[in-house]
N, CA, C and O atoms as a printed pandas DataFrame, in Angstrom:
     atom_number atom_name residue_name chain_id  residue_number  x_coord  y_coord  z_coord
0              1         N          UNK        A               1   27.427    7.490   42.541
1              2        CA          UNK        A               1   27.640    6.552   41.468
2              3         C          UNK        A               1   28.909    5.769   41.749
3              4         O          UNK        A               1   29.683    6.053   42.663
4              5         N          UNK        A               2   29.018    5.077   41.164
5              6        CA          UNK        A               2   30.324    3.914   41.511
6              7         C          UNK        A               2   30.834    3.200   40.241
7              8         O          UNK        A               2   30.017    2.776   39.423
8              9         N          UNK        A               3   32.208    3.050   40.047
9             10        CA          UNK        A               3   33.119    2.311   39.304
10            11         C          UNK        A               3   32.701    0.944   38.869
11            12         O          UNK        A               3   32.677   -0.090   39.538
12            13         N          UNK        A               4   32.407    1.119   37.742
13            14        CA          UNK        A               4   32.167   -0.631   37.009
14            15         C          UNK        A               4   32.988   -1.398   38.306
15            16         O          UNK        A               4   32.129   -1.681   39.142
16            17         N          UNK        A               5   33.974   -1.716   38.645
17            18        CA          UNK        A               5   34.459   -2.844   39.787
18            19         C          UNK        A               5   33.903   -2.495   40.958
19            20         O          UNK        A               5   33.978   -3.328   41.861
20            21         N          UNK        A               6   33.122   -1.019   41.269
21            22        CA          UNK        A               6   32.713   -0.821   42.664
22            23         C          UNK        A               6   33.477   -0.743   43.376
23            24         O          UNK        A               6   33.161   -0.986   44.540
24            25         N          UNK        A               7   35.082   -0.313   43.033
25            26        CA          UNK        A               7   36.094   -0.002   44.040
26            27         C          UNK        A               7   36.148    1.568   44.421
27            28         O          UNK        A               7   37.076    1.994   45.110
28            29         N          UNK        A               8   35.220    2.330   43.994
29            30        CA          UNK        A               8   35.437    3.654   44.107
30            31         C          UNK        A               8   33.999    4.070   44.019
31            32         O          UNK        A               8   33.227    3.287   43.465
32            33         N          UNK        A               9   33.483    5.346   44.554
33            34        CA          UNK        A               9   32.291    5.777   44.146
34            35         C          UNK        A               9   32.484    7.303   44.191
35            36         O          UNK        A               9   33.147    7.816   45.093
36            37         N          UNK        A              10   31.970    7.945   43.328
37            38        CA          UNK        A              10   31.807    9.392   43.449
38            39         C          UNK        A              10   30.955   10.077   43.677
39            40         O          UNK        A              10   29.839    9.622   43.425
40            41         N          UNK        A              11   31.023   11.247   44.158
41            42        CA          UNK        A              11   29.698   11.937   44.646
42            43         C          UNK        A              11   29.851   13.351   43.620
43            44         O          UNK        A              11   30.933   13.861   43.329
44            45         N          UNK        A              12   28.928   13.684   43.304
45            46        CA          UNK        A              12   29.584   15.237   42.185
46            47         C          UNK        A              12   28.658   16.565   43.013
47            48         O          UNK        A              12   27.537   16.776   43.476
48            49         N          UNK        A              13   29.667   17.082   42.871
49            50        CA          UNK        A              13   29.004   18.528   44.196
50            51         C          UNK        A              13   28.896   19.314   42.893
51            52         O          UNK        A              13   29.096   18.744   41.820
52            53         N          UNK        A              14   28.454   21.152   42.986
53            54        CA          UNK        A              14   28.277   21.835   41.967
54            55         C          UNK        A              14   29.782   22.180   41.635
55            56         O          UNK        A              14   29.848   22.947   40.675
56            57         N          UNK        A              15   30.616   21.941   41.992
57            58        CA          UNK        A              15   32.078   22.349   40.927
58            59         C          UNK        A              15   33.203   21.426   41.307
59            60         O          UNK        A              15   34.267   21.382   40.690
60            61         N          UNK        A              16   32.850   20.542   42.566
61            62        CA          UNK        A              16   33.624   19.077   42.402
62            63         C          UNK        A              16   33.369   18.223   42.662
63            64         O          UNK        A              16   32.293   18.170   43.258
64            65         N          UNK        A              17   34.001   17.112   42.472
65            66        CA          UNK        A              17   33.992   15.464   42.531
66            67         C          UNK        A              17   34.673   15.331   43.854
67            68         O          UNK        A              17   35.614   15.914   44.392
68            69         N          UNK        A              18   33.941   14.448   44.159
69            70        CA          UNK        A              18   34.312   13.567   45.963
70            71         C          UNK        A              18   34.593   12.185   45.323
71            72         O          UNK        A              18   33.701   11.544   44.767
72            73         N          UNK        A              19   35.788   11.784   45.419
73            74        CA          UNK        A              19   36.358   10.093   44.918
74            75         C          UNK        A              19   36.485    9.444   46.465
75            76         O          UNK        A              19   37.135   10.028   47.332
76            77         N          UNK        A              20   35.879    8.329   46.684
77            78        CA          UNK        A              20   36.665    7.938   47.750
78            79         C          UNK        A              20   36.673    6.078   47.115
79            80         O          UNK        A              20   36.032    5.716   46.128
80            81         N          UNK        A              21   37.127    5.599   47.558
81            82        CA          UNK        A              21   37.735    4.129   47.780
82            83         C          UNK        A              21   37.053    3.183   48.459
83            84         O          UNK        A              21   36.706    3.477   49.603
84            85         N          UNK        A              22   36.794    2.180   48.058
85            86        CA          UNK        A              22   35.629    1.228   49.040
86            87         C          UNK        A              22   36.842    0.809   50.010
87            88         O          UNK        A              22   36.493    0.185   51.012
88            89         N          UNK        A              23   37.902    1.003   49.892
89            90        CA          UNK        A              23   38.825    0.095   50.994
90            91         C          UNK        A              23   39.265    1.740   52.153
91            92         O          UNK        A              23   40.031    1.527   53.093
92            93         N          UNK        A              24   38.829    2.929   51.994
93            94        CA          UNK        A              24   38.820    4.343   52.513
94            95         C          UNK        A              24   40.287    4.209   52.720
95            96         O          UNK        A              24   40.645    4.458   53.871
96            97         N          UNK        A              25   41.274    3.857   51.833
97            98        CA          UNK        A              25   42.545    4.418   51.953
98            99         C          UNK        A              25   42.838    5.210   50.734
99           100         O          UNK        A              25   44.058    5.134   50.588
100          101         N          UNK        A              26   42.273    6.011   49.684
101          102        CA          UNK        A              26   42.217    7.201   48.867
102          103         C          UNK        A              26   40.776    7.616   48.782
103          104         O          UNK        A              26   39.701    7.049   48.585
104          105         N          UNK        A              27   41.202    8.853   49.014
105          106        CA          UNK        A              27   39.841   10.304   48.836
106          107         C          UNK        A              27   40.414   11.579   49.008
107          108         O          UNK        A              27   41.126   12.195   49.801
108          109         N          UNK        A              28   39.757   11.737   47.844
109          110        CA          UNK        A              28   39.877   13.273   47.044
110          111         C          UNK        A              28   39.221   14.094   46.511
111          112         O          UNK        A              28   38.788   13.587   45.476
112          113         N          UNK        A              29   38.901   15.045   46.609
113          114        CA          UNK        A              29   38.371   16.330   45.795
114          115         C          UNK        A              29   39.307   16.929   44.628
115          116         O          UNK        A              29   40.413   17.403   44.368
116          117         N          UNK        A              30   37.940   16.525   44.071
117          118        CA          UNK        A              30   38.323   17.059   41.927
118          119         C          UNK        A              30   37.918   18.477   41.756
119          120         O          UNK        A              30   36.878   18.759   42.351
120          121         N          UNK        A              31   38.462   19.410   41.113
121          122        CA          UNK        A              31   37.865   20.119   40.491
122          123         C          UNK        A              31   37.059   19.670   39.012
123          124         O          UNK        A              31   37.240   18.493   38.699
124          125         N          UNK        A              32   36.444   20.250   38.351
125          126        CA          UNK        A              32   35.501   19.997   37.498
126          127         C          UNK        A              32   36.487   19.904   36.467
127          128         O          UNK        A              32   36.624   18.849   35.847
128          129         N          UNK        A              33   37.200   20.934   36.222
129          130        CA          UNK        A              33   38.213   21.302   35.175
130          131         C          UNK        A              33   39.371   19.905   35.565
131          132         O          UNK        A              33   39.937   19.452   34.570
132          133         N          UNK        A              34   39.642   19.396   36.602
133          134        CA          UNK        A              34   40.483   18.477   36.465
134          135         C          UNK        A              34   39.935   16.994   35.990
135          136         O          UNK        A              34   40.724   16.150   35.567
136          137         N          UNK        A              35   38.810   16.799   36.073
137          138        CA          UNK        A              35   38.043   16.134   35.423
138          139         C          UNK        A              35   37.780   15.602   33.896
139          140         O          UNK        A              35   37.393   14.537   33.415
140          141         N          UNK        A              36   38.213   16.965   33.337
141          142        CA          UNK        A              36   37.821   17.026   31.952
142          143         C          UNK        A              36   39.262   16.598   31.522
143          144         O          UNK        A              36   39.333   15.967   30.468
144          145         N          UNK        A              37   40.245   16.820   32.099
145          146        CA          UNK        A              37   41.475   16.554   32.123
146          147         C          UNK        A              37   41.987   15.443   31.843
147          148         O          UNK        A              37   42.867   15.260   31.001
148          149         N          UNK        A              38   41.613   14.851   32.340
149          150        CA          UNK        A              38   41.454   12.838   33.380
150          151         C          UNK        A              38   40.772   12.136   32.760
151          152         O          UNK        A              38   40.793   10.985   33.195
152          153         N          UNK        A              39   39.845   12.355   31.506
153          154        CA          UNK        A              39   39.600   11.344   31.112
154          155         C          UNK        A              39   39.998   11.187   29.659
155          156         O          UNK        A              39   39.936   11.958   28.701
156          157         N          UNK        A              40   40.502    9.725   29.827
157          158        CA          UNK        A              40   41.285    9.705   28.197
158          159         C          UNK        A              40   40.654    9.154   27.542
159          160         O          UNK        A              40   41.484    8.667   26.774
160          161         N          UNK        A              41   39.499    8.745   27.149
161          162        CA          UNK        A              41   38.841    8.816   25.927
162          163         C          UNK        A              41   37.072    9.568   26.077
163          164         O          UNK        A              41   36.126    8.968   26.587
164          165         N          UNK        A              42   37.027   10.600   25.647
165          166        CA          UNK        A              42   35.795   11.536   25.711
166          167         C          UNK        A              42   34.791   10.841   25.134
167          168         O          UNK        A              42   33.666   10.912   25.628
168          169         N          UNK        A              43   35.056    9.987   23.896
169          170        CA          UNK        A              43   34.188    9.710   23.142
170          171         C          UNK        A              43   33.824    8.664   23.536
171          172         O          UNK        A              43   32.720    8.262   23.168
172          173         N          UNK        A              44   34.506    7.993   24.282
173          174        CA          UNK        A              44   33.705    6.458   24.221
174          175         C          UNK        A              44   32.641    6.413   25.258
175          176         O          UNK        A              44   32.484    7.171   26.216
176          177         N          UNK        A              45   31.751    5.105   24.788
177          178        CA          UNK        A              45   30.533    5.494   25.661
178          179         C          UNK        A              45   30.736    5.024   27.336
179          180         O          UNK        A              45   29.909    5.367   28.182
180          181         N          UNK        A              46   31.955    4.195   27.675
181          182        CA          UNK        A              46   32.160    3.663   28.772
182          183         C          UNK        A              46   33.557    5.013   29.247
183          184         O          UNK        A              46   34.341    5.211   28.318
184          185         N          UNK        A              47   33.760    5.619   30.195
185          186        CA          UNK        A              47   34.406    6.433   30.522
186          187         C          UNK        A              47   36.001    5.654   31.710
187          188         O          UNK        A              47   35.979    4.984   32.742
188          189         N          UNK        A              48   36.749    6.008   31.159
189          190        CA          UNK        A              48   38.104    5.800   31.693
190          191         C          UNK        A              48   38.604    7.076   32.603
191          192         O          UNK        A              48   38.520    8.165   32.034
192          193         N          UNK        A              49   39.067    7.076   33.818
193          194        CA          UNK        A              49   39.425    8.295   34.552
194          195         C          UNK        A              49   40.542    8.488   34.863
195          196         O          UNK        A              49   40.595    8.130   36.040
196          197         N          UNK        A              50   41.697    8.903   34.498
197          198        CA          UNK        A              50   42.878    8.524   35.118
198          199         C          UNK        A              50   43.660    9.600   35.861
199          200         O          UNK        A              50   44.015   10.620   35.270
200          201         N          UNK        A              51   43.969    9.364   37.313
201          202        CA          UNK        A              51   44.783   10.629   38.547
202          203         C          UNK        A              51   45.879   10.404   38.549
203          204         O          UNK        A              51   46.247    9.235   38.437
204          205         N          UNK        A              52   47.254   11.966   38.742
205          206        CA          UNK        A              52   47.953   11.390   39.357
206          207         C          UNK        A              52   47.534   12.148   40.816
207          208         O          UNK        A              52   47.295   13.327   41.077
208          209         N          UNK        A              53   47.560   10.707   41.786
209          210        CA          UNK        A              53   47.518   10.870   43.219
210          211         C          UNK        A              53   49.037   11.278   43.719
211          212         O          UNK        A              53   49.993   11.291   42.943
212          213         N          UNK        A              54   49.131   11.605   45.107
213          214        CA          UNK        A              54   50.469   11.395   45.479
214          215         C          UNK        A              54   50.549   10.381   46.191
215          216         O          UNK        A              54   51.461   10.403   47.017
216          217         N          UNK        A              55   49.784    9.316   46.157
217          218        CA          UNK        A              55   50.263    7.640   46.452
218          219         C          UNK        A              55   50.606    6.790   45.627
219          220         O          UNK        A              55   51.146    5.688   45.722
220          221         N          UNK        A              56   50.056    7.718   44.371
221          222        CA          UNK        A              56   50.372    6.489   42.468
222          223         C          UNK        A              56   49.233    7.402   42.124
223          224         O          UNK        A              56   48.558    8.377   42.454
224          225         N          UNK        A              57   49.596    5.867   40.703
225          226        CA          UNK        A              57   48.261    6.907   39.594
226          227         C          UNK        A              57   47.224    5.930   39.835
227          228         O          UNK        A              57   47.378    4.727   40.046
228          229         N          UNK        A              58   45.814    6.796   39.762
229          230        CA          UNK        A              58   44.704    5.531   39.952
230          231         C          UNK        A              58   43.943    6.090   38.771
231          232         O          UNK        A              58   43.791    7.246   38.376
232          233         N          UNK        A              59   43.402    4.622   38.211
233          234        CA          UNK        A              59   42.632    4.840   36.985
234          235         C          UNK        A              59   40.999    4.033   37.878
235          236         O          UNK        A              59   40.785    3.070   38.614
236          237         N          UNK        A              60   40.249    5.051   37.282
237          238        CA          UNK        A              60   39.005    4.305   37.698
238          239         C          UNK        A              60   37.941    4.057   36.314
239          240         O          UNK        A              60   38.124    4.839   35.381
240          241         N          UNK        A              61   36.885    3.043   36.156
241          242        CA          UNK        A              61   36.340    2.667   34.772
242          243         C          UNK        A              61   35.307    2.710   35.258
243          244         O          UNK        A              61   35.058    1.994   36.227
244          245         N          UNK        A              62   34.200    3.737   34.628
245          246        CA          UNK        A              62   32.716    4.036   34.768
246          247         C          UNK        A              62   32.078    3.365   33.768
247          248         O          UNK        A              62   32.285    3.718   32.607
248          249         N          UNK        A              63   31.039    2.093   34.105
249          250        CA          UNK        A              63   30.026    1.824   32.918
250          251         C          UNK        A              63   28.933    2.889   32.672
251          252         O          UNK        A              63   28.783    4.004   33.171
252          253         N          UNK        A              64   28.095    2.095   31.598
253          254        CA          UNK        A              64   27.805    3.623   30.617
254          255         C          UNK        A              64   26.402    4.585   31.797
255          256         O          UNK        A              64   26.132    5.780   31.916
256          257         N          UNK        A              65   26.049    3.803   32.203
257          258        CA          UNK        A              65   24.702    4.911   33.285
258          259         C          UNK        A              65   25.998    5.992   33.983
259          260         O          UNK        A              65   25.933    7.221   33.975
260          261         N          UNK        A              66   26.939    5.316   34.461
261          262        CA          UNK        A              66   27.688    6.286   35.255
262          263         C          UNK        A              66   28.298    7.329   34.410
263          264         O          UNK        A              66   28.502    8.504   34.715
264          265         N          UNK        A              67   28.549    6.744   33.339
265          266        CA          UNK        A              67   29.733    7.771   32.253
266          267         C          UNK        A              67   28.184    9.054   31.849
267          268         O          UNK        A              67   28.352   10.274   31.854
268          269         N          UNK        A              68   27.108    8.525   31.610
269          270        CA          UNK        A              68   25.891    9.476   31.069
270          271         C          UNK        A              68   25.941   10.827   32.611
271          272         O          UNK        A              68   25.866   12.039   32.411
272          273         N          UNK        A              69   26.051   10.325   33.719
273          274        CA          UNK        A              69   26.050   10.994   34.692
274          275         C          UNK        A              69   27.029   12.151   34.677
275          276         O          UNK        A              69   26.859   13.341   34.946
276          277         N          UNK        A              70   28.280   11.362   34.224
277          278        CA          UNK        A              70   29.532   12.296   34.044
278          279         C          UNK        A              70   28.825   13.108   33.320
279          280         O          UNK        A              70   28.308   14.192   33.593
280          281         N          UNK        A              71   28.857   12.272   32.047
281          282        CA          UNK        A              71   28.688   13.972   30.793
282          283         C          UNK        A              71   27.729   14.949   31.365
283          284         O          UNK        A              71   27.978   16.141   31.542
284          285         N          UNK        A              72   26.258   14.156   31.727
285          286        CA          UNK        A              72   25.442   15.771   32.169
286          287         C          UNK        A              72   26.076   16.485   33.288
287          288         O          UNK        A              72   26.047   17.711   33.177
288          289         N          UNK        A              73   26.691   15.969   34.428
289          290        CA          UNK        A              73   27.274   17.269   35.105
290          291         C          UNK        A              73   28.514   18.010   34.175
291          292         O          UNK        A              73   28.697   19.197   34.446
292          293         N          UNK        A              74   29.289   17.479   33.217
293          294        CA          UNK        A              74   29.987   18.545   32.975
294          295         C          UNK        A              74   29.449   19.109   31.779
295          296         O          UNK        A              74   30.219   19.660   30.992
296          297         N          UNK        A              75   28.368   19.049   31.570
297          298        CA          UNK        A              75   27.852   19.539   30.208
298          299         C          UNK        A              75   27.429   21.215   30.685
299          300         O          UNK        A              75   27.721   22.011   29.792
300          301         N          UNK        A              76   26.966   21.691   31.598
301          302        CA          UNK        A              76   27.036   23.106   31.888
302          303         C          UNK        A              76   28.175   23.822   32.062
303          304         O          UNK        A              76   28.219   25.048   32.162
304          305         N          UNK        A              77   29.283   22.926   32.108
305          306        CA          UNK        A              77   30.713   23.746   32.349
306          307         C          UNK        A              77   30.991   24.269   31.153
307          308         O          UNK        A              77   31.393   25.427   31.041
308          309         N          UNK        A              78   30.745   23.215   29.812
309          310        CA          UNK        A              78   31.096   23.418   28.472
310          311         C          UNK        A              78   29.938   24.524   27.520
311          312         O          UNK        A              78   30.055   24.928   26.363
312          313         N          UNK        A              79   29.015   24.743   28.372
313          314        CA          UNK        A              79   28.208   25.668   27.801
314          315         C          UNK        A              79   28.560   26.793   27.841
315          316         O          UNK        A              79   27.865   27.676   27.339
């Protein structure tokens, strides 16, 4: 799945997130739990993500097919 701007895409494994960068100068592995962490508004239907990296902080913005993706993978964590 990929970032409303398409500057980032994620891949979701069974307990983490693969972030990488369309320009491949940041990529990282999430835990699930850091995930739930990172995003500052739960409720809204468009999802906001925000890291601190150790290059800066990167915020990435999921439209809503991608944010629905989010919730069902972390919806078994919360069960």
């Amino acid at each position: 799945m990929r970032t409303a701007d398409r500057k980032c895409r994620a891949q979701l494994m069974s307990d983490r997130a693969f972030l990488i960068q369309r320009d491949l100068m940041r990529a990282f592995v999430v835990p699930r739990e850091a995930i739930t962490v990172a995003v500052t508004k739960p409720e809204a239907k468009a999802w906001t993500i925000a890291f601190r990296h150790p290059l800066g902080r990167l915020r990435y913005r999921f439209d809503r097919k991608s944010t629905e993706k989010w919730k069902a993978w972390l919806a078994p964590a919360a069960s």
